[in-house]
N, C-alpha and C positions, 0 to 999 in steps of 0.2 A: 509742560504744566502751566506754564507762565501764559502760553495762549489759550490753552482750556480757561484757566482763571479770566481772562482779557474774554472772551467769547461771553462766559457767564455773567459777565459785569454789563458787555451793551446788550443781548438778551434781556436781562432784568430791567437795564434802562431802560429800552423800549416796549415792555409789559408796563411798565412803572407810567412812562408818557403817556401810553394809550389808555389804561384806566383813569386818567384824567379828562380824557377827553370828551367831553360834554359834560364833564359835573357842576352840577348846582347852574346847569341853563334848563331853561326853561322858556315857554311860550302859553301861554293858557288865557282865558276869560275868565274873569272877574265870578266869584259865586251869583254875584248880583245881577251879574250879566250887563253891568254898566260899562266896562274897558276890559282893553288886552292888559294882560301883566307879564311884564317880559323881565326875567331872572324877577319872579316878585315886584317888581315895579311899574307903577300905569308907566301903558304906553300909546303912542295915539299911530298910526297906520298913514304916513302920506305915500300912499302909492302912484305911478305911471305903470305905464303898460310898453313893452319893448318885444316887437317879432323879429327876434332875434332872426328867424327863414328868410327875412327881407333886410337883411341888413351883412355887407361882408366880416368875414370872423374877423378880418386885422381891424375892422372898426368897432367892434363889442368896447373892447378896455374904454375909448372915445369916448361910444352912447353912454355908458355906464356911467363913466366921470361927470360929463355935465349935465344928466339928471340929479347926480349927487350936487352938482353943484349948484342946480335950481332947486333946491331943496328939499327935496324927495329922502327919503327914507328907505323906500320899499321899491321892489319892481315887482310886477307882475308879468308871466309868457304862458304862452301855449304851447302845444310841442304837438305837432301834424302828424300824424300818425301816416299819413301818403307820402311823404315827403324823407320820412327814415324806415320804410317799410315799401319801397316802391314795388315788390313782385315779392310772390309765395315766400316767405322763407329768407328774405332777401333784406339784410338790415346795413344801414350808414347811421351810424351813428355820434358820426363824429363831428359835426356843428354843434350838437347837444350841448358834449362833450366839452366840447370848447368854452360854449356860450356857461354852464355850470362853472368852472374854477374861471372865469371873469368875474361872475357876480361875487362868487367868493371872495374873491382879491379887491374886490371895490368896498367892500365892507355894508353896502345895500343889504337888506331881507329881502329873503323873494316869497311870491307866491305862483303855484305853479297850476297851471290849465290843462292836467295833461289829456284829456278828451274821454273819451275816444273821437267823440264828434266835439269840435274846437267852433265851428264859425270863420270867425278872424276874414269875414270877406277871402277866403281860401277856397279852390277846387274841392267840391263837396264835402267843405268842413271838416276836412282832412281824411275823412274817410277813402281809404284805398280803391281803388278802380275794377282791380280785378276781385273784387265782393261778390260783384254783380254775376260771376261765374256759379256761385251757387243758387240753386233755384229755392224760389220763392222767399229767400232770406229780406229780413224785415231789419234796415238801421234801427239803430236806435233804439234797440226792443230786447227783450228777455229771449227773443228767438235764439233756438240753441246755438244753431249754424252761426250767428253774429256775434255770439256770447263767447264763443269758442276761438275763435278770430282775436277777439278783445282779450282773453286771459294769454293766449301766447304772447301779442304785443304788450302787455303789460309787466309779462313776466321777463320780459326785454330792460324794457326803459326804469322799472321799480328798483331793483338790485342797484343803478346807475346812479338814480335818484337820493337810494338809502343814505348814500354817507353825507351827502348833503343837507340833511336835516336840522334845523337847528340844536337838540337835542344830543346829534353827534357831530356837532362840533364846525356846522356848515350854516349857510343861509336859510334856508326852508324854512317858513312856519306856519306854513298855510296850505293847502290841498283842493281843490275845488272837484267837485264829485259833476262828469257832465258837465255839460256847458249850457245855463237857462232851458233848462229841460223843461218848465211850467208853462213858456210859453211854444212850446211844441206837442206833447205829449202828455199821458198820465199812466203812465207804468212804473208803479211802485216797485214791482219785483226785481225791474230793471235795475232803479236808482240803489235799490239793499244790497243786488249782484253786485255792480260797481262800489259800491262803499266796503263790501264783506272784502272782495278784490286787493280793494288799496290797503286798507286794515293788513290783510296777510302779508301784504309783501312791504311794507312801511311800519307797521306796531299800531293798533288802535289807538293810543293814548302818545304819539312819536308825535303827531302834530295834528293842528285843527283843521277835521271835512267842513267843507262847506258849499253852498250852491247858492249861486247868485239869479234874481230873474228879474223881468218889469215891473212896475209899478201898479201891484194890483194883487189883492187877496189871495186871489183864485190860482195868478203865477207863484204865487211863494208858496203853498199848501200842495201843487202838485211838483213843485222841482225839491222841497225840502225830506231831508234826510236822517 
C-alpha cells in the first residue's frame, strides 16, 4: 500500500509540474501593432541568424553562447528539408534535435524558417532531389503532388517542433510561413496551404506566422499571410 500511495504522490507531482508548464507565457504583438509583448511586457527582437547544417553539433552550445554574448537575444534557423529527408521516406533527424535543446539551454528565443523552400544559399533551397521523380510537379506551388510531399515532411519536423514553443515552455516564438515568397511567386493558395498546415500541427494562436520579403510593396502583398 505504502507503494501504491508513493506511486500516486509522483504521478500527481508530475501532472501538477506539467500543468504548469507554460502558464502565464506568452508571445504576441501589441493591439496597436507597435511591439512584441512577451509575458505582457514590450519586448524588442535583437536577432542573428545560425545554420546550425553548417555548423558541428559539439559546437552549437559555443555559437549559442557568444551570440548571447554579443548581445543578441533571439536566433533565428532554417531547417532543409533535403538534408533531414534525404530519400523517400527516409528521415535524420537528429542535428534538429540537437540544435532545439541547445537553444533551449542557452536561454536565447528562436525563430524558426522551417521552409519548405529555405534559400540559406543551400542545394535547391532545401528542396529534396528526388522531387523531380514526379512528373510535371511544380516547387513552390499549390501543386498537389508538391503539396503532398510538404504535409508528410511537416508532419515529421511539427510534432518535434511542438514542445518547443514558447507557449509550452520552450524557445519558439516565431514561425516564418515560406521563405520571401513575394519576391518569387504569387500563389496565395499556396501561402493559406502552408499556414492552414503549421496552424494544425502547432495551434493557430501557439505562436506568431510570419513572412519576411524585399523591400517593396509588391514583395510584401504577395508573400503576406
Amino acid at each position: 500500500q505504502k507503494l501504491c500511495n508513493m506511486r500516486c504522490f509522483l504521478l500527481f507531482l508530475v501532472l501538477w509540474l506539467m500543468s504548469g508548464v507554460g502558464a502565464d507565457r506568452s508571445f504576441v504583438i501589441s493591439q496597436d501593432g507597435s511591439t512584441f509583448l512577451k509575458d505582457g511586457e514590450p519586448y524588442r527582437i535583437i536577432s542573428g541568424s545560425f545554420h546550425y547544417f553548417r555548423v558541428m553539433e559539439t559546437k552549437y552550445e559555443d555559437r549559442l553562447s557568444k551570440m548571447k554574448l554579443g548581445g543578441l537575444n533571439s536566433v533565428q534557423f532554417y531547417i532543409p528539408w533535403n538534408l533531414h529527408n534525404p530519400y523517400p521516406d527516409q528521415y535524420d533527424i537528429s542535428s534538429l534535435s540537437s540544435f532545439l535543446r541547445a537553444v533551449n539551454e542557452s536561454g536565447l528565443l528562436a525563430i524558426v524558417r522551417p521552409g519548405p523552400y529555405i534559400c540559406a544559399e543551400w542545394e535547391a533551397g532545401g528542396i529534396p532531389f528526388w522531387l523531380i521523380s514526379y512528373p510535371d510537379i511544380i516547387f513552390r506551388s499549390s501543386d498537389e503532388q508538391y503539396i503532398q510531399e510538404v504535409q508528410k515532411w511537416f508532419n515529421i519536423i511539427l510534432p518535434i517542433l511542438s514542445p518547443y514553443l514558447y507557449v509550452n515552455g520552450g524557445p519558439i516564438v516565431m514561425m516564418q510561413v515560406e521563405n520571401e515568397y513575394g519576391s518569387y511567386g504569387n500563389d496565395k493558395n499556396y501561402l493559406s496551404i502552408l499556414r492552414s498546415l503549421l496552424g494544425k500541427g502547432l495551434g493557430d494562436d501557439s505562436v506568431i506566422y510570419h513572412s519576411t520579403d524585399g523591400n517593396g510593396e509588391e514583395y510584401l502583398l504577395r508573400t503576406s499571410v
